[in-house]
BAKEMI-36113 format. One record per residue (C-alpha): residue in one letter; x, y, z. Coordinates in steps of 0.05 Angstrom, whole numbers, padded with zeros to 5 digits, always signed. Layout:
<atoms>
aXYZ...
</atoms>
This chain:
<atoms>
x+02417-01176+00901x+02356-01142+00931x+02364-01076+00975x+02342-01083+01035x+02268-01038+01058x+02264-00972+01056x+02196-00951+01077x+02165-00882+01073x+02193-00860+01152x+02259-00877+01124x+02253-00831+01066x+02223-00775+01108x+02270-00782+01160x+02333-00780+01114x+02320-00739+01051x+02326-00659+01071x+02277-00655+01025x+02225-00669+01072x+02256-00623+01138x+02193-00589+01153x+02151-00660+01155x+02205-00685+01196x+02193-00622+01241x+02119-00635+01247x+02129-00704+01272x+02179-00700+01320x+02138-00693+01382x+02117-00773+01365x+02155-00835+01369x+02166-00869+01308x+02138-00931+01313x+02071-00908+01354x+02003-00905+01334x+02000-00831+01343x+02063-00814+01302x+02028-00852+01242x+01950-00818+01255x+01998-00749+01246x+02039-00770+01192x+01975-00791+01158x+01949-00720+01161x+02005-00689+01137x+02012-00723+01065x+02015-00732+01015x+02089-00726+00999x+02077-00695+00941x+02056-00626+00990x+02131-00628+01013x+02172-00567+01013x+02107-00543+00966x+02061-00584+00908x+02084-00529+00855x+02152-00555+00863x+02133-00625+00855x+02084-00607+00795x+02145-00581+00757x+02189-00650+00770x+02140-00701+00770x+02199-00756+00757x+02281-00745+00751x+02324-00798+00708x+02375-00829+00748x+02443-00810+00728x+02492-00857+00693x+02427-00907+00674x+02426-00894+00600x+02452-00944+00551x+02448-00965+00481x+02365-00985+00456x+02348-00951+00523x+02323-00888+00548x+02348-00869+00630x+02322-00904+00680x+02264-00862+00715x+02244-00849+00778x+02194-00804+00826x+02226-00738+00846x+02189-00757+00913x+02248-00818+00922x+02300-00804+00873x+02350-00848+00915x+02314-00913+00937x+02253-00951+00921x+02206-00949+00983x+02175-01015+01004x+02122-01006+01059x+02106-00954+01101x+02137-00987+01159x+02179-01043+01158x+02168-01057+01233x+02093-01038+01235x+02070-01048+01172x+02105-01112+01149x+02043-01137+01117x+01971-01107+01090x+01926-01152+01147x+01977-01105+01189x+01944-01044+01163x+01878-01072+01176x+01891-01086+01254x+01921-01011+01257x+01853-00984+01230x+01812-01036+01282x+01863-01007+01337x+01851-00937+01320x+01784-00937+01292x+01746-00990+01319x+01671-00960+01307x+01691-00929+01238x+01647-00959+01185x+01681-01016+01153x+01644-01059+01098x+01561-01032+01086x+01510-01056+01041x+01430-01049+01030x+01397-01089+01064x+01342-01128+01030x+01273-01132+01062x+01238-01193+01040x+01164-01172+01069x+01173-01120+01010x+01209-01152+00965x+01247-01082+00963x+01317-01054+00971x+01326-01004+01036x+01347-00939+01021x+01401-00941+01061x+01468-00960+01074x+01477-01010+01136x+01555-01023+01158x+01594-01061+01200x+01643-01035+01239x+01717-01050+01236x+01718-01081+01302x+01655-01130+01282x+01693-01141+01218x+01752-01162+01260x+01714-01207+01304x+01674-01241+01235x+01742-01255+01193x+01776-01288+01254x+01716-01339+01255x+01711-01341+01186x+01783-01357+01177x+01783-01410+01241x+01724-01439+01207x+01762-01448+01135x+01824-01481+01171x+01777-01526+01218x+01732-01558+01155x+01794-01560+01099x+01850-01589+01149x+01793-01637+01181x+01772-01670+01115x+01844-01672+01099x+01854-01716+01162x+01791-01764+01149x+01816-01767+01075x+01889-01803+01098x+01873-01832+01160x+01880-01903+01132x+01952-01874+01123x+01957-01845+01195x+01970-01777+01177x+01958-01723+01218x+01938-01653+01188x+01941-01599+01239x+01875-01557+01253x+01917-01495+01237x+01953-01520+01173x+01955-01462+01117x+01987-01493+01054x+01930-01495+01014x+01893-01445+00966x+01823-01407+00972x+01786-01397+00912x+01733-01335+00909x+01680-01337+00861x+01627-01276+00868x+01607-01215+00844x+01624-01153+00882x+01599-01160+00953x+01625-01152+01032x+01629-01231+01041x+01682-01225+00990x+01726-01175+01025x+01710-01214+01091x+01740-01267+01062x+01798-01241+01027x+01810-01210+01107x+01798-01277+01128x+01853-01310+01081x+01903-01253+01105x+01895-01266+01183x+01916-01337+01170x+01963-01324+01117x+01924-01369+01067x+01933-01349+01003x+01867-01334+00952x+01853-01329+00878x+01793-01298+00846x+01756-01328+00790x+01714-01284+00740x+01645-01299+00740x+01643-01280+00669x+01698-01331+00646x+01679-01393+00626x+01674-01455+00658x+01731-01492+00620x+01787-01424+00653x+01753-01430+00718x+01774-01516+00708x+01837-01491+00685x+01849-01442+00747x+01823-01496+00803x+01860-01560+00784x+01925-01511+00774x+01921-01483+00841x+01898-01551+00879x+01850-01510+00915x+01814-01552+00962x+01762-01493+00977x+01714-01453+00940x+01677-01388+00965x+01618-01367+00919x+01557-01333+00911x+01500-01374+00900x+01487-01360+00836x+01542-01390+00809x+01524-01460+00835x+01508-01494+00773x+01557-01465+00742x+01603-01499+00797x+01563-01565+00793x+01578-01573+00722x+01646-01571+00732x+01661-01605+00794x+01674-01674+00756x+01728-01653+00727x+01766-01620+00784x+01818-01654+00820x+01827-01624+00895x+01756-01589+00905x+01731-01613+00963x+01689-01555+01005x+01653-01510+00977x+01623-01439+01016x+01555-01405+00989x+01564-01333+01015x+01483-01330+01016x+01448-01352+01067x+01427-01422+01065x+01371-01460+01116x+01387-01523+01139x+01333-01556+01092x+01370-01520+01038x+01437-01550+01057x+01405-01619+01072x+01371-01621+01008x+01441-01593+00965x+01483-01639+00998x+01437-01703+01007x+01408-01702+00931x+01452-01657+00884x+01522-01663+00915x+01513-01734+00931x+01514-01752+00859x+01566-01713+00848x+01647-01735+00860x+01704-01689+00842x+01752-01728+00794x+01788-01767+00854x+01731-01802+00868x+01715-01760+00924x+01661-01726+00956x+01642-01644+00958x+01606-01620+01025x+01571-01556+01016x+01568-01505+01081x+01533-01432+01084x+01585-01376+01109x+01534-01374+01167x+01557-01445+01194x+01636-01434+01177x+01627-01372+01220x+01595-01410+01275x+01656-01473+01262x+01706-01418+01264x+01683-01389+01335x+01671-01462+01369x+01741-01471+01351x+01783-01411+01346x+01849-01411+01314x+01898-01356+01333x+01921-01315+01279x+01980-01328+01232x+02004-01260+01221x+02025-01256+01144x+02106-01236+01134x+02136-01190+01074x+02145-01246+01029x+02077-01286+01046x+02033-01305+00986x+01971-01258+00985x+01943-01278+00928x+01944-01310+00852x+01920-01259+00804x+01898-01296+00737x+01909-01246+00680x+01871-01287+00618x+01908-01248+00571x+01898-01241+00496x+01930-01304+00486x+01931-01370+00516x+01915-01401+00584x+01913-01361+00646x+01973-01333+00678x+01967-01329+00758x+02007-01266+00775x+02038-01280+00849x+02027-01216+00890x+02066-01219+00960x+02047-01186+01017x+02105-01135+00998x+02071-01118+00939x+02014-01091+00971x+02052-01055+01026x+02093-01016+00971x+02031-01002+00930x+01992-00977+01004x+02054-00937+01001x+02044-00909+00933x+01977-00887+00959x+01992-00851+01017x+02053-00815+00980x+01997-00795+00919x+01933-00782+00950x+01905-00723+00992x+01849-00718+01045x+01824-00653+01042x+01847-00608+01107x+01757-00610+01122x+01752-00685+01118x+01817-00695+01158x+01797-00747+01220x+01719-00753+01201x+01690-00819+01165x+01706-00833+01091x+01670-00878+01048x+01688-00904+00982x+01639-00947+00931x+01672-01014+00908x+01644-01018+00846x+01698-01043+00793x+01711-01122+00795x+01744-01153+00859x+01766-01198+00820x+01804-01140+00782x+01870-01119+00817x+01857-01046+00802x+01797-01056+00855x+01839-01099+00909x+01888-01043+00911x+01841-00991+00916x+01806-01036+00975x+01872-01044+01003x+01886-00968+01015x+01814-00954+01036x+01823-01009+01091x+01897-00977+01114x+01853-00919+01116x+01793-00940+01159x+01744-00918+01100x+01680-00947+01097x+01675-00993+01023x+01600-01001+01004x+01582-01045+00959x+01528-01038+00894x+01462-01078+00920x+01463-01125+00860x+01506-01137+00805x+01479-01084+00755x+01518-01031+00737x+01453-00991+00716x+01447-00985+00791x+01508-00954+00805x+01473-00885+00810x+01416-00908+00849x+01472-00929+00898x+01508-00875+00898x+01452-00820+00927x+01448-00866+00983x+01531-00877+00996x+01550-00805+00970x+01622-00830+00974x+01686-00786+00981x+01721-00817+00933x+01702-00853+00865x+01746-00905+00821x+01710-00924+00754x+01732-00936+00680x+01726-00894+00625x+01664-00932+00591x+01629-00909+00658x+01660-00833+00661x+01626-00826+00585x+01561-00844+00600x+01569-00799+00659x+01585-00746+00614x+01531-00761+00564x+01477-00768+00616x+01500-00694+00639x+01499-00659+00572x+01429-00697+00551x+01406-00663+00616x+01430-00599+00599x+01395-00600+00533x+01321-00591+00567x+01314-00516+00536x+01351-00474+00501x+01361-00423+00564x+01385-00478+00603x+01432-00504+00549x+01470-00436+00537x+01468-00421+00613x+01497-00484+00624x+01548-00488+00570x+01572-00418+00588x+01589-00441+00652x+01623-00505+00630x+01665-00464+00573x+01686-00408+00623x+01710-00471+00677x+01741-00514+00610x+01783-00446+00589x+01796-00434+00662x+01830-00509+00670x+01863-00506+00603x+01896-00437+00622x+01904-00445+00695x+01918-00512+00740x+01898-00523+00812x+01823-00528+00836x+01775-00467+00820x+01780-00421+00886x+01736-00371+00856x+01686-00332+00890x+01645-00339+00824x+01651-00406+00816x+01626-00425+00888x+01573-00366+00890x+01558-00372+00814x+01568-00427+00789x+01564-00477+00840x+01500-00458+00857x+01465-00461+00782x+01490-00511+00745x+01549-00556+00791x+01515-00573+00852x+01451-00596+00822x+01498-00642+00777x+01532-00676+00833x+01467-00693+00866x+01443-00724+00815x+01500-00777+00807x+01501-00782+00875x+01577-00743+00882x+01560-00692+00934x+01620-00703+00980x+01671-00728+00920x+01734-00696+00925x+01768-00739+00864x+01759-00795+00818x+01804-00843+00791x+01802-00878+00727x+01850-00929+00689x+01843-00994+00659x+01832-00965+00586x+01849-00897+00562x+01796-00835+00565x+01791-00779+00517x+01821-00714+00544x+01767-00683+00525x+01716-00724+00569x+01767-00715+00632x+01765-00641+00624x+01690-00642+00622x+01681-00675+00678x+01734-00633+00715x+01693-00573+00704x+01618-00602+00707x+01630-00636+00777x+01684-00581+00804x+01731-00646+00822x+01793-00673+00804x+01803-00730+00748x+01859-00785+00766x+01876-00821+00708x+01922-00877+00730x+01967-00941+00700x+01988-01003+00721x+01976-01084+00711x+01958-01142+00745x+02034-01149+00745x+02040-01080+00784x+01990-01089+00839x+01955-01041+00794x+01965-00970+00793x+02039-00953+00793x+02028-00878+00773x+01972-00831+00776x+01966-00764+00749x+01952-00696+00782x+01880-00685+00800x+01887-00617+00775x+01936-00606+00713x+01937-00559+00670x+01954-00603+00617x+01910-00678+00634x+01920-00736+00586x+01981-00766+00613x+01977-00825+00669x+02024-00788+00714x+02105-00801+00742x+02117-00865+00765x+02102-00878+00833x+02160-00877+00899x+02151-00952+00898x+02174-00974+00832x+02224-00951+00774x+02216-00947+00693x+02250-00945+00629x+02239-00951+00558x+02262-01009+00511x+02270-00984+00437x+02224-01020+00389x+02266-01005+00325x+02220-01046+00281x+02155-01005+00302x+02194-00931+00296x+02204-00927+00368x+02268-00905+00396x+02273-00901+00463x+02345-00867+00470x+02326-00801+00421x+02251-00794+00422x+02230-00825+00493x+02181-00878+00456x+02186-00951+00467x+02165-01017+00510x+02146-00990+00576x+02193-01037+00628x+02184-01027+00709x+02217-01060+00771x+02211-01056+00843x+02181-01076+00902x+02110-01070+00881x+02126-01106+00815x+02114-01184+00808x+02176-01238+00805x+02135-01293+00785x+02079-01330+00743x+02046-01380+00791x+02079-01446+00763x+02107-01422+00694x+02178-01405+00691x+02175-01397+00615x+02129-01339+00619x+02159-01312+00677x+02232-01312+00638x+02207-01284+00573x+02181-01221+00608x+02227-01211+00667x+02294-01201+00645x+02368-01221+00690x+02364-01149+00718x+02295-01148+00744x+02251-01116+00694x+02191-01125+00668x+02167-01117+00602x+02100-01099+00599x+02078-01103+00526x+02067-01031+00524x+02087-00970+00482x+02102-00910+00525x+02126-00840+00522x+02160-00797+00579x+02144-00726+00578x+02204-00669+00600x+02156-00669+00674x+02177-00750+00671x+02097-00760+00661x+02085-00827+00627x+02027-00829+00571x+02013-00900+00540x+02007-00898+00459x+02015-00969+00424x+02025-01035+00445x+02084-01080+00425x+02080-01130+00355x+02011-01106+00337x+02015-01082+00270x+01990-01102+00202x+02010-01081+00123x+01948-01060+00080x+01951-01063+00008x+01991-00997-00004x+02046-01021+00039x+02030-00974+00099x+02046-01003+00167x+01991-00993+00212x+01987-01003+00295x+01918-01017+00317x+01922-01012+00392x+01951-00949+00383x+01892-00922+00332x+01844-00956+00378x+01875-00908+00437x+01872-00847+00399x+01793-00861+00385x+01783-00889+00454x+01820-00824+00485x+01798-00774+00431x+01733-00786+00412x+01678-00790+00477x+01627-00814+00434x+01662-00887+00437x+01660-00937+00484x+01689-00990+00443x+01735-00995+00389x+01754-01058+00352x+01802-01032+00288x+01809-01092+00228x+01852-01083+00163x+01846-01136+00108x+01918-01138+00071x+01890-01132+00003x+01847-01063+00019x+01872-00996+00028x+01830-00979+00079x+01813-00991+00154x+01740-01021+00178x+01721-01021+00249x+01673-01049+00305x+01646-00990+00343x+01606-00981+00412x+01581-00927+00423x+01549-00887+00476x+01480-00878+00448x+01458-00809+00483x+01523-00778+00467x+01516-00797+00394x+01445-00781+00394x+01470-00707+00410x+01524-00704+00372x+01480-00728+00306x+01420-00690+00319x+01438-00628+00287x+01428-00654+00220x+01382-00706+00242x+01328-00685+00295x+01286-00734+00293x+01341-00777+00330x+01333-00756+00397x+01266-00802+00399x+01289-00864+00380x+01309-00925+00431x+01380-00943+00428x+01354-01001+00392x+01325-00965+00333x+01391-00913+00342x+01440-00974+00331x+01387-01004+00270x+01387-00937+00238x+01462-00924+00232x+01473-00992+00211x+01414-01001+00150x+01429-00912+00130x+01489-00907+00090x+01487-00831+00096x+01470-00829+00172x+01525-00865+00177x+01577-00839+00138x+01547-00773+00166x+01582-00800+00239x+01630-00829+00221x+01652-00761+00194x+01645-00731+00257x+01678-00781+00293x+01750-00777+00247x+01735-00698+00261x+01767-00720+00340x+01828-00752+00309x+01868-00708+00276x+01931-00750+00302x+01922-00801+00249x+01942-00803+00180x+01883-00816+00130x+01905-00886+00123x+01897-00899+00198x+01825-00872+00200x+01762-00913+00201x+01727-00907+00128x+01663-00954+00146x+01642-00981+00219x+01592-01023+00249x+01561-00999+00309x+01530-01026+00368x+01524-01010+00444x+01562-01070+00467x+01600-01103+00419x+01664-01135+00452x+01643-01180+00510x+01675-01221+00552x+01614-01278+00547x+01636-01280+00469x+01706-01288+00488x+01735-01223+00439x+01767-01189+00503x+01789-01210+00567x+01768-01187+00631x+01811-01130+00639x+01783-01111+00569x+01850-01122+00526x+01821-01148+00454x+01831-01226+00429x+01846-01195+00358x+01848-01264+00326x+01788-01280+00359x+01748-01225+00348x+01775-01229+00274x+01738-01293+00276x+01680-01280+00318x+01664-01218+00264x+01685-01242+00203x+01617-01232+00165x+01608-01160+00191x+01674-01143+00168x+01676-01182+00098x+01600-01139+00097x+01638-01071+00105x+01693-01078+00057x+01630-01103+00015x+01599-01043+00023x+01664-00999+00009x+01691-00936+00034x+01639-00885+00069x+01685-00838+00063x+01682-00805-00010x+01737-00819-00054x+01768-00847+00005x+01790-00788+00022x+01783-00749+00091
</atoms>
């Protein structure tokens, strides 16, 4: 049986550890606009009595949870007694309900901006342009009115030889979203909350056969896309069942729509025989306002949306994500994250620049929204122009993925390395911050560091990616070398947020410390969920003496179901509620969870040795900066490991051109070539790239790799979206590049290290 909510007032207002909070708010009524706008201002949580005694108790183990194959139940020393839900049950119910607080309170903030194109010029404008939260208001109710008013009206011309009725304001049906990052997304994803429709994204870079898959499952009737995918939708559309309406997000002339709809979509049935209408967002706007719908205010347990996580394995599995989900990870946020005391009531922006169709980015969107941040969006979908945009937005606050935060630190050190005075100036700088950090925790209040340092080497940095006004950035999704975190702590003077969750979570369920002493870890878990570790006897781990095993969470931010597959949903959810999520984890005495293997992936080599290779692969990933990529291959019958490697090709172009100068002029093409085709070159790296992991035996280290920028991509179907590796497909996929390295033998002499 399920407790019933316990939001964030609840906690403050009944655990004496928060007094002084209490204190602070008692001149508001709970419930009131103005008692949340303070309470908002006053967290994080983790600030209460004082962050020092938080920092030392990240997470306490519950007492009496301990048994047999198990470590102790965990949770945050924030909420040792309850799980919290929502930040107001009564308020807050839902996360549309966060969005109508921010229109109520901050109705000319900036809500959604992008660059607008000017196509006299054929040019991007070098500015942001936004609309504000009570336009965006205004556009999603019209949006939303317009969805109902075409779906439920071809619904009632379909079966009116049957005489049934659909009503105008009918919501039990499914909108599909298929775009690259842009505002029409989030406008509709508002859209679908007002009206308590529920929506599932589709990756653009899945094929067409899981985008098939994820349609006819769902029986969505709708389809919201970018234009560019058209054909893409075209080919496909005879062999879905229930698409009927489809939305281009681009705006489309009347010709335009004449000539799609007349010619193309004319010829073109869905597999029931029926016909596909095709309307611009434009006229579904102007439906939706001709015939307005009132709003159908979402509840707890209302459907938000159907996350498909492809997994290594298998078909799609649509994660259900309930309203409640996203109230207890909004929750998590507030409890975890700080506005600085100088940017406390002025306008935030953030830069949506990971995947919508990613849960780590809806979550972060959610909390910017409860917020009343402004989300800009990247002006095309490039991620070479994420700089570019970033001058222009200068956002507060950054969330990215560790293949990003490495060519950011790459691109800074090859800047560095302009003369020889520059380079020691600047590494002296970054090696007094990097001893200060590693000695000292907390932000660098120095008078030399904002006099000194700041001014020579820091500030010019930030400018130059555009991170001016960044108080923080956030990273998860793959691990990230300590090493990189630590640099970028002390080149950009901000704090690093590594974070982990799943599409299973709502995302993030812990974060660390912006500002640790000791980074690498992902953080406690978070007030809004609860964790334990499952021994995994047949890997080494024991959970109940060494605090190693399957990772397993519950709660209210944690899923209960896969969207029309009990069998999936039975073999990871247990009778008692928890999840398994696949993943090897260790708890730290702080309660700090780091993630260091992943469950069943192992392999013998010829020797006998056992050996994990998601848990090698981390240890590169989060050791060595130099890779971006990392896929690890043993053949049984060798005593050695081969890998595919991507690597960043400035960093390695530093880190080689010691003994080989001539490598900072060559193209990353003729870098990649040369590696590849130079035995010694490459043994030469791969030397210095088994230097960074001295937590592997010799067996578990690399003795011959093939390099390349890119390697594992989604369009060759080795790693899924979320970029977990297909192992027996990418066996497959590189079977004569590995068969070629065992060929070639060993780089490593003797085969020793």
């Amino acid at each position: 049986m399920e407790e019933p909510d316990y939001s964030l007032v609840d906690l403050i207002e009944s655990n004496s550890r928060y007094a002084s909070l209490k204190e602070s708010l008692s001149g508001y009524v709970r419930g009131s606009d103005e008692y949340f706008i303070e309470l908002f201002k006053l967290l994080p949580l983790s600030s209460w009595p004082t962050y020092k005694t938080f920092l030392r108790k990240q997470a306490i183990q519950v007492e009496n949870s301990q048994y047999n194959g198990f470590s102790p139940v965990y949770r945050s020393s924030l909420s040792p007694d309850r799980l919290v839900t929502c930040v107001d049950q009564e308020v807050f119910p839902s996360a549309y309900h966060h969005f109508k607080f921010a229109v109520r309170n901050w109705p000319d903030n900036d809500c959604l901006g992008y660059r607008p194109f000017d196509p006299l010029t054929g040019k991007w404008e070098s500015y942001y342009q936004f609309e504000s939260y009570a336009d965006v208001d205004k556009r999603i109710q019209n949006i939303g009115s317009g969805i109902l008013t075409l779906v439920n009206s071809r619904n009632r011309h379909q079966d009116s030889n049957k005489d049934v009725t659909v009503p105008l304001d009918s919501n039990d049906f499914i909108v599909s979203i298929l775009s690259h990052n842009r505002m029409e997304w989030v406008l509709t994803d508002l859209a679908c909350q007002a009206y308590s429709l529920a929506n599932t994204a589709l990756y653009e870079t899945l094929g067409p056969t899981t985008s098939e898959y994820i349609l006819n499952l769902t029986e969505s009737p709708v389809l919201v896309f970018a234009k560019s995918n058209f054909f893409k939708i075209i080919s496909i559309l005879p062999k879905l069942k229930f698409l009927r309406t489809l939305i281009c997000m681009d705006d489309l002339s009347n010709e335009e729509l004449t000539i799609l709809n007349d010619s193309i979509l004319s010829q073109k049935l869905n597999s029931n025989k029926e016909s596909v209408k095709l309307f611009s967002l434009k006229q579904v706007e102007m439906i939706g306002s001709l015939n307005h719908i009132p709003e159908i205010l979402p509840l707890q347990d209302s459907l938000y949306t159907i996350s498909f996580t492809s997994g290594t394995t298998g078909v799609p599995k649509g994660v259900e994500m309930t309203h409640q989900n996203v109230t207890a990870g909004i929750a998590f946020g507030y409890s975890t994250f700080k506005i600085p005391t100088h940017k406390v009531g002025l306008q935030l922006h953030d830069m949506c620049f990971l995947p919508l169709a990613h849960i780590f980015q809806r979550m972060i969107v959610s909390y910017d929204i409860a917020t009343g941040t402004g989300i800009g969006f990247i002006h095309k979908p490039d991620p070479t122009v994420l700089v570019e945009d970033l001058n222009l937005l200068k956002p507060d606050t950054l969330s990215l993925v560790p293949r990003v935060l490495t060519k950011f630190e790459a691109g800074i050190k090859n800047s560095m390395d302009k003369s020889s005075f520059q380079r020691n100036v600047a590494t002296n700088i970054l090696e007094s911050k990097q001893a200060r950090f590693t000695s000292k925790g907390g932000p660098d209040k120095s008078v030399i560091n904002y006099l000194v340092f700041h001014r020579v080497l820091i500030d010019k940095i930030r400018e130059s990616l555009g991170l001016v006004n960044a108080s923080y950035l956030v990273t998860g999704s793959a691990p990230i070398s300590n090493e990189t975190l630590l640099f970028l702590r002390s080149a950009l003077d901000v704090g690093m947020r590594q974070g982990y969750g799943l599409t299973e979570t709502f995302a993030g369920i812990c974060l660390c410390e912006p500002h640790e002493r000791d980074p690498g870890t992902c953080g406690a878990i978070g007030i809004s969920s609860e964790c334990r570790l499952k021994s995994v006897p047949q890997m080494g781990y024991h959970a109940d003496k060494d605090y190693k095993g399957e990772l397993q969470v519950r709660g209210p931010q944690v899923f209960k179901h896969y969207y029309k597959n009990d069998v999936e949903t039975k073999r990871v959810i247990d009778e008692e509620g928890w999840f398994s999520t696949g993943d090897i984890a260790f708890i730290d005495k702080k309660g700090r969870i780091s993630v260091i293997d992943r469950v069943k992936n192992f392999f013998k080599l010829a020797q006998g040795e056992y050996v994990a290779p998601e848990k090698i692969e981390n240890i590169y990933l989060s050791s060595c900066p130099h890779i971006t990529q990392i896929f690890l291959y043993g053949n049984s019958l060798k005593t050695y490991l081969v890998g595919i490697v991507g690597i960043d090709p400035d960093s390695v172009q530093l880190l080689i051109s010691k003994k080989y100068p001539q490598a900072k002029a060559w193209t990353p093409a003729q870098l990649i070539e040369n590696i590849n085709s130079d035995i010694a070159l490459k043994r030469h790296l791969l030397i210095l790239l088994n230097k960074d992991v001295n937590a592997l035996q010799g067996f578990e280290k690399l003795h011959n790799i093939y390099v390349d920028l890119e390697p594992l991509t989604v369009e060759d179907d080795v790693i899924t979206p979320t970029l977990k590796i297909k192992r027996h497909k990418a066996t497959k996929h590189f079977k004569k590049t590995l068969d070629a390295l065992y060929e070639e033998g060993s780089m490593i002499k003797n085969g020793k290290l």
